[in-house]
C-alpha positions as CSV (number, residue, x, y, z in Angstrom):
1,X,-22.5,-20.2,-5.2
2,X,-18.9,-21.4,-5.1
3,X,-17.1,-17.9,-4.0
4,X,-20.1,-17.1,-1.7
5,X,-18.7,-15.6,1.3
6,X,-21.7,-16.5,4.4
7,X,-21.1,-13.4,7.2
8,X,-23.8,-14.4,10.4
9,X,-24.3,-12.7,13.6
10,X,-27.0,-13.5,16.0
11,X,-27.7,-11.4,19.3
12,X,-24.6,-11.3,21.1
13,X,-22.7,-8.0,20.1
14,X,-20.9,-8.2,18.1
15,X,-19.5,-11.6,17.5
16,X,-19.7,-12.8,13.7
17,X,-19.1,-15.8,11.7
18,X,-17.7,-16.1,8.3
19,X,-18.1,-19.3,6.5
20,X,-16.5,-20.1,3.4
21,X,-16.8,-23.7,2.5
22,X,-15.3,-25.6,5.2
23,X,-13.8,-22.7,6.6
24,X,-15.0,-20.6,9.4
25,X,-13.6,-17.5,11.2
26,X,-15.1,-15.1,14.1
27,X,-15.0,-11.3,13.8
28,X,-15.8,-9.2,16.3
29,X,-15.6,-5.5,18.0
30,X,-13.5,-4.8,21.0
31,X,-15.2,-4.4,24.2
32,X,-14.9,-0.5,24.7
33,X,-17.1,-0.6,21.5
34,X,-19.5,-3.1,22.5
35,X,-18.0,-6.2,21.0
36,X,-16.8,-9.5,23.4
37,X,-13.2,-9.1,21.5
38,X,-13.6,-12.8,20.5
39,X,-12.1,-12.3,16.8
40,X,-10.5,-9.6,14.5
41,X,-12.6,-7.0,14.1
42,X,-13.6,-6.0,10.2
43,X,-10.6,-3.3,8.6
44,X,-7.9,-5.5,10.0
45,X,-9.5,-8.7,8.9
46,X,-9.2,-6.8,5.4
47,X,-6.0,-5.8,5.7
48,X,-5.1,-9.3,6.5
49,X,-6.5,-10.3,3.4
50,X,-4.5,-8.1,1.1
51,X,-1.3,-9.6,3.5
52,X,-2.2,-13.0,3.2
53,X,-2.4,-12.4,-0.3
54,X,0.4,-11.0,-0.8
55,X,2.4,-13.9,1.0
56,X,0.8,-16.3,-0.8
57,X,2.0,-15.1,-4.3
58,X,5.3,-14.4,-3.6
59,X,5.8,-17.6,-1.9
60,X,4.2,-19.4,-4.6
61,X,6.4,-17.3,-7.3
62,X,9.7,-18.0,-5.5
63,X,8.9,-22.0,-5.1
64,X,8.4,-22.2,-8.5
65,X,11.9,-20.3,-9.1
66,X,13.4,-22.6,-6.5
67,X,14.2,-19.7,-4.6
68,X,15.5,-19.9,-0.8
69,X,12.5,-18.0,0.3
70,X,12.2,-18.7,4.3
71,X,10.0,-16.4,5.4
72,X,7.7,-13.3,4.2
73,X,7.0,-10.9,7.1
74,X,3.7,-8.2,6.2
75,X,3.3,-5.4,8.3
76,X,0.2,-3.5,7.7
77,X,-1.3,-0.4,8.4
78,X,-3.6,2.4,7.1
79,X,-4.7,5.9,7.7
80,X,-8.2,7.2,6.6
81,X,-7.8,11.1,5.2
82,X,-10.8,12.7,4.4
83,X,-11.6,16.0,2.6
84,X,-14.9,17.6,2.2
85,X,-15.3,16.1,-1.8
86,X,-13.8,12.2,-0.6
87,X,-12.0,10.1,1.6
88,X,-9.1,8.2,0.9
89,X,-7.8,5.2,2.7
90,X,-3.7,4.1,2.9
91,X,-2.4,1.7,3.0
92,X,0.9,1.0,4.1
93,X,2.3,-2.9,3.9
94,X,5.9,-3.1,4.8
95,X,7.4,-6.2,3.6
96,X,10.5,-8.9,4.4
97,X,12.3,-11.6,3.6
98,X,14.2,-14.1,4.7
99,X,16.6,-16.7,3.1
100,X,19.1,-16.7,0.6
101,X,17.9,-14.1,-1.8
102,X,20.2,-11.6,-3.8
103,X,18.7,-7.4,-4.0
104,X,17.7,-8.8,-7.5
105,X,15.6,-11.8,-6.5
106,X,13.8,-9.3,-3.5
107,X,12.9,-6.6,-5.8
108,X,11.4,-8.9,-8.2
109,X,9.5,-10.1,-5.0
110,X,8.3,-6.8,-3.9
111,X,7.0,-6.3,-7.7
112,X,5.2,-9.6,-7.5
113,X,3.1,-9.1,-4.5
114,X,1.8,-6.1,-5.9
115,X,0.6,-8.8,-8.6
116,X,-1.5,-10.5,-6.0
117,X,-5.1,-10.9,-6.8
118,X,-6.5,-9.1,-3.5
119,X,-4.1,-5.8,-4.6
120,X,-5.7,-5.7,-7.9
121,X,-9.0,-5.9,-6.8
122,X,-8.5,-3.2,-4.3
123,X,-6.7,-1.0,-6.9
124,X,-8.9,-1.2,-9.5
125,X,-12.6,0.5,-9.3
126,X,-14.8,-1.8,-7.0
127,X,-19.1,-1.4,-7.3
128,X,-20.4,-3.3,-4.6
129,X,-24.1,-4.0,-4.7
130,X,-26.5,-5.0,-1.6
131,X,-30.2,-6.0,-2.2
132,X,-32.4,-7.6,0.4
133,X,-33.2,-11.3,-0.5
């Protein structure tokens, strides 16, 4: 499968490797929960996505404006708030730039990353299905 994300992890706790094509990370849990702390462990590895995401597309949008985008700077965060019918999950990503932009050319930069596709998939209703193969 061509988007087939491969998540392994053996018998050492909790150490875990993603594969994705050529591309391989580690995840792991810190030691005071039983992991070897050899790799991110799994909510900030997604929030990372949703940064790296984000990065991406506005870098991407301001090259092809030839924009004097230097740098993008994501700060993430979020705070789980539960109630007794849900729980919902904030998230907070604070963004910069740097280079020669006008207030003009940054908004329209803060309105593009909300464009990128990791935001709208985490925006918009998700099902997630697990079977046993």
């Amino acid at each position: 499968m061509e988007n087939e994300v491969i998540v392994t992890i053996g018998e050492t706790p909790y150490i875990t490797t993603v594969q994705y094509g050529k591309h391989q990370i580690i995840a792991d849990e810190p030691k005071d929960l039983g992991g070897q702390d050899e790799g991110i462990n799994p909510t900030p590895l997604l929030l990372s996505s949703l940064g790296t995401c984000k990065a991406i597309t506005v870098k991407m949008y301001a090259e092809r404006k030839n924009w004097r985008l230097e740098e993008v700077i994501i700060r993430l965060s979020h705070e789980i708030q539960t109630s007794e019918k849900q729980q919902t999950t904030y998230i907070q990503c604070h963004i910069s730039f740097k280079g020669d932009l006008d207030e003009e050319q940054k908004k329209r930069l803060f309105k593009i990353a909300e464009k990128c596709p990791v935001h709208k998939i985490l925006t918009n209703p998700i099902v997630i299905t697990s079977n046993h193969l």
